[in-house]
N, C-alpha and C positions, 0 to 999 in steps of 0.2 A: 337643149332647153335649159338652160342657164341663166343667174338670177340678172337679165339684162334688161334692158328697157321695152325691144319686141317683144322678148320670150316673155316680160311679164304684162305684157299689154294681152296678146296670145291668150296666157293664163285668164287673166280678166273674162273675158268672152268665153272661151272654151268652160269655165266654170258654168256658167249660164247655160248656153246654148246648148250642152249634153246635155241637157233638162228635157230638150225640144225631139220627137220621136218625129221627126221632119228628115233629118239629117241624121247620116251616122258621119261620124269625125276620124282622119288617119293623118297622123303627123310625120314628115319626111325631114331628116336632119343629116345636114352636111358634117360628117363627124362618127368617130364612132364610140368616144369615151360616154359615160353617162352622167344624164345632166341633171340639175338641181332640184327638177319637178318633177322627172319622170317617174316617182314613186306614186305622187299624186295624180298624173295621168294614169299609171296603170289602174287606179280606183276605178275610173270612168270609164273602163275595157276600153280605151283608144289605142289602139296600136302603134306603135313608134319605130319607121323604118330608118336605117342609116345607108349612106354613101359616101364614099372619099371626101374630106374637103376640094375641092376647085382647084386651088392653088398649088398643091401640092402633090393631088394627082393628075396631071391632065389627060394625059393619055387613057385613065381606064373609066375618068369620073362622067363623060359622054353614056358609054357602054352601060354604068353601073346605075345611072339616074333612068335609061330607057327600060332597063329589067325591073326596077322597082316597080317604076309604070304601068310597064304590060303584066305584070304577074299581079297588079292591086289596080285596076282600072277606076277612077273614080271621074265623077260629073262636073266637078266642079274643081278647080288647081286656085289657091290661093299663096302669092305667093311674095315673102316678107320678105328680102333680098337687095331691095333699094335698086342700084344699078346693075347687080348682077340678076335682078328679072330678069335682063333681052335673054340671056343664054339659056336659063332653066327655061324659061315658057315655048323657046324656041325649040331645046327637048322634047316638052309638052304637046307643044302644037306636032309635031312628028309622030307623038304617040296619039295621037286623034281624040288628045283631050279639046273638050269644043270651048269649053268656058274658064278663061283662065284672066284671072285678075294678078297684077300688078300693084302694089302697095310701098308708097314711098313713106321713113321715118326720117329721112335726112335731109340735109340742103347741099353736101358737098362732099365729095367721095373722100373714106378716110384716108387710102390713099393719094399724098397730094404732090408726088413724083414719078418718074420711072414707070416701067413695063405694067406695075400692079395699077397705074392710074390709065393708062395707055387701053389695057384689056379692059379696063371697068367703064371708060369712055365709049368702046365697039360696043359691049354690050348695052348699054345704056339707049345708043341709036337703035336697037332692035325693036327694043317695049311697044314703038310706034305699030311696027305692023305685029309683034304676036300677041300681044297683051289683045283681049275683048271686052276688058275694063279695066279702069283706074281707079286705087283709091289712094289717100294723105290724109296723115295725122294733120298735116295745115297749108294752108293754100300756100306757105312759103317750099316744104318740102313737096308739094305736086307743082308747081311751078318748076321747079328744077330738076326732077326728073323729068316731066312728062312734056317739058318745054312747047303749052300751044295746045295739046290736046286734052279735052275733056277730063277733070277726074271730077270726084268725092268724096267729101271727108268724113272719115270714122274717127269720131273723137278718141282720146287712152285714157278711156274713161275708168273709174275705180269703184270701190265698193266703199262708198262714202263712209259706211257707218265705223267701220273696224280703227278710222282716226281719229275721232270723236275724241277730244282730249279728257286726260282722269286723272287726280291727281293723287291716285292711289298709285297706277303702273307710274309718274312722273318719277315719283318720289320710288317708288320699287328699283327704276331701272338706275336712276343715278348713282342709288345705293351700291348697285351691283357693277356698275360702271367705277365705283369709286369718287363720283363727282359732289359736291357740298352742294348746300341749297341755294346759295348764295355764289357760285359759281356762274358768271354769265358763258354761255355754252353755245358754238356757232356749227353747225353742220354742212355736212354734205353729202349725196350717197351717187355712185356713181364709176364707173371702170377709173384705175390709177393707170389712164391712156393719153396721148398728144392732144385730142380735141378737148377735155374737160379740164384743162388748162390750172392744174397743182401749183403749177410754180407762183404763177400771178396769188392764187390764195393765199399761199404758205408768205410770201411777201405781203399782204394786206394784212395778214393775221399778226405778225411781226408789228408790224405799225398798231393794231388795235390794242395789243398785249402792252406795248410801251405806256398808254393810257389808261384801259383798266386791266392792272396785273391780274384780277383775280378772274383769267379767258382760258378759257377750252376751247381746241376746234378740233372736231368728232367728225373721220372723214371712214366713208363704211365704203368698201368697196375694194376688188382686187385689179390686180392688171398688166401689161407688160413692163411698166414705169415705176413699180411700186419700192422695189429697194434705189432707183433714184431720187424719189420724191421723198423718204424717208431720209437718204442722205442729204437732202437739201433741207432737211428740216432739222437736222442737225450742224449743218455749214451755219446754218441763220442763229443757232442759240436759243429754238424754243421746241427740241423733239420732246423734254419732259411735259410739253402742254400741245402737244399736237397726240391725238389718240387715233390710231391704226386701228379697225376693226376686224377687218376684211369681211367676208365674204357673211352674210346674216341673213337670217329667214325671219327676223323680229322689226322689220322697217318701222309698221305703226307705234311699236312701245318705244323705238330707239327714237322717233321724230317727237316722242310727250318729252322726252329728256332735254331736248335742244331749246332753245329762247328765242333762234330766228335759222333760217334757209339759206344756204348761199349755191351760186350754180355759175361760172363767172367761164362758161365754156367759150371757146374758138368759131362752136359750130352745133349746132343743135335739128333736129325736129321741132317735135312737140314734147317734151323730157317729159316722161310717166313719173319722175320722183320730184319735179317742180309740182304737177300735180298734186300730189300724195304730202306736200308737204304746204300747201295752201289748204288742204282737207283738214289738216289738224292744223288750223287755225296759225298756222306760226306768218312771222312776218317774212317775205323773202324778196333777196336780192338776184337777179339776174342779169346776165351780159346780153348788153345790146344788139348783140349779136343772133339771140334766140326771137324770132319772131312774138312782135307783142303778143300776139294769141294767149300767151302764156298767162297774161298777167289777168286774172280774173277778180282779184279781192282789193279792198285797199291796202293793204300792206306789202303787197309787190309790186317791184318797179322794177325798170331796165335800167342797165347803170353802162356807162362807156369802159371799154378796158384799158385805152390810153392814159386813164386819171386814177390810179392807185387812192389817190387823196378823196376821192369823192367815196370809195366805197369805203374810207375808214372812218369818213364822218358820218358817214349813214349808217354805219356798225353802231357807231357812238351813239347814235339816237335810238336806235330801237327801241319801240315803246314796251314794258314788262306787259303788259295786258293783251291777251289773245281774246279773239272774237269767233270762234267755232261758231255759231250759230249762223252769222253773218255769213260766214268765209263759206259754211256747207251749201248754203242757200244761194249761194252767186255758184256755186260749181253747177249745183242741179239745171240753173235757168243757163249758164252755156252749154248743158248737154255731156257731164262731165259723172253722172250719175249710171253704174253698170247694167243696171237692172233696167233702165228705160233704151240706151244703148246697145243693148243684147237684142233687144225685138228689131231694131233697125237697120242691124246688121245681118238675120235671119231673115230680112225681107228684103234685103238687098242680096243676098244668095236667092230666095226663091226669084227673083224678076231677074235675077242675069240667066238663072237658067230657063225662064218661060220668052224673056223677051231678049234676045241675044241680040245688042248691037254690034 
């Protein structure tokens, strides 16, 4: 449970839904180091089982996911895996769980070569017959997992109020960042991995900085890329104005600091920090590549990734003035609000378990 895009979609809901004396909740994690939330799960008495990662064990992680199973039998398997569903629910359905949902965040497996694309490919054919529902964050990632068959979509949805911009935290965090007020400041939060595409940034922000010297780009997030994309931010001549954060549990104070959103990935979902970052009113650029879904406010647009030049004119324009009010009020009418998303996600658990297709 790790500060990632499911695991904090996960959190989102699981904060909610403990509330509901309907359900009791038990989280199953491929892994055994401990993760970012699990202090705040243990609040909610959810229990947090572990098993081998997949990849790494194969021969014992079958054995170790079926004993988890039978020793904590539950009604309902939900299960956040993208193409590696078919094998876990295929598990699942073995252990005579009857109701097992399928939940896609992606459009295209991260691995995109070799044996690791190969297994994620089998697996993937399975969903069809173990999955007994479907759900996507957007019609673009259930289309491509579930290629043809039925899903529905649960929005990553957020708890609107905590970004409500202030410019008491703005001016606190820049402080503490070290940033001037007059600093235009570009962000992004997100793994330093192959799909959320550093390099094309670290290259656009190079071009923006030539135009207004006085830029920051504030990239918050860890990864297996991160002393490359740092070395590459040093090849270009701008590491003293590129800021490394890494790994932070402050997103909404860190997104009052920034001027605008950038997201310029390979491949997407429905990003929880596009979200979270249209919450607090900022303007944001994304890669054409992420399904419009994304764009809820007027300040976000989808930009091509072949044209470097277009997203440094559009840096260049960014308007000073955020519209929070605006921006909250277009999230709640797409359904992008926790607290009304929580009910319909607890009513989508009770009817898969009363009405099982």
């Amino acid at each position: 449970m790790k500060r990632a895009g499911a695991e904090t979609m996960i959190m989102q809901y699981l904060r909610q839904l403990v509330k509901d004396d309907r359900f009791e909740f038990s989280i199953l994690v491929h892994g055994y180091d401990k993760g970012d939330y699990d202090d705040e799960i243990a609040t909610f008495g959810v229990p947090i089982y572990h098993v081998p990662v997949r990849g790494k064990h194969p021969l014992t992680y079958t054995h170790e996911v079926k004993k988890v199973l039978k020793t904590h039998p539950v009604d309902i398997i939900h299960c956040n895996m993208d193409s590696a569903c078919g094998d876990f629910l295929a598990i699942a359905k073995k252990c005579g769980i009857q109701h097992r949902i399928a939940h896609s965040h992606t459009t295209k497996f991260q691995a995109q070569k070799g044996i690791k694309k190969l297994i994620g490919e089998c697996s993937k054919r399975k969903i069809h017959k173990v999955a007994t529902r479907r759900l996507a964050c957007s019609q673009k990632a259930g289309q491509w997992l579930f290629e043809g068959d039925s899903f529905e979509i649960i929005n990553n949805a957020i708890d609107l109020s905590v970004y409500l911009p202030c410019e008491e935290i703005r001016q606190k965090k820049r402080k503490e960042l070290g940033i001037s007020d007059d600093t235009f400041v570009i962000g992004h939060v997100g793994r330093l991995c192959y799909e959320k595409n550093h390099r094309f940034l670290l290259q656009v922000f190079t071009q923006v900085k030539a135009k207004r010297p006085n830029s920051k780009l504030v990239l918050v997030g860890t990864g297996n890329l991160a002393d490359e994309i740092k070395a590459y931010a040093t090849e270009l001549g701008i590491s003293s104005d590129v800021m490394f954060l890494g790994l932070r549990s402050d997103i909404p104070e860190l997104m009052q600091a920034m001027d605008c959103f950038t997201l310029p990935s390979l491949f997407e979902g429905l990003p929880v920090s596009g979200i979270e970052a249209q919450a607090a009113g900022l303007p944001c650029l994304f890669a054409d590549t992420i399904t419009q879904e994304i764009c809820m406010t007027d300040y976000a647009k989808r930009l091509p990734l072949d044209d470097i030049g277009e997203w440094v004119n559009a840096l260049n324009q960014i308007p000073h003035k955020k519209n929070p009010t605006e921006a909250q009020e277009a999230l709640r009418k797409y359904g992008y609000d926790i607290k009304v998303e929580a009910d319909q996600l607890a009513e989508f658990y009770v009817d898969a378990y009363f009405n099982r297709k």
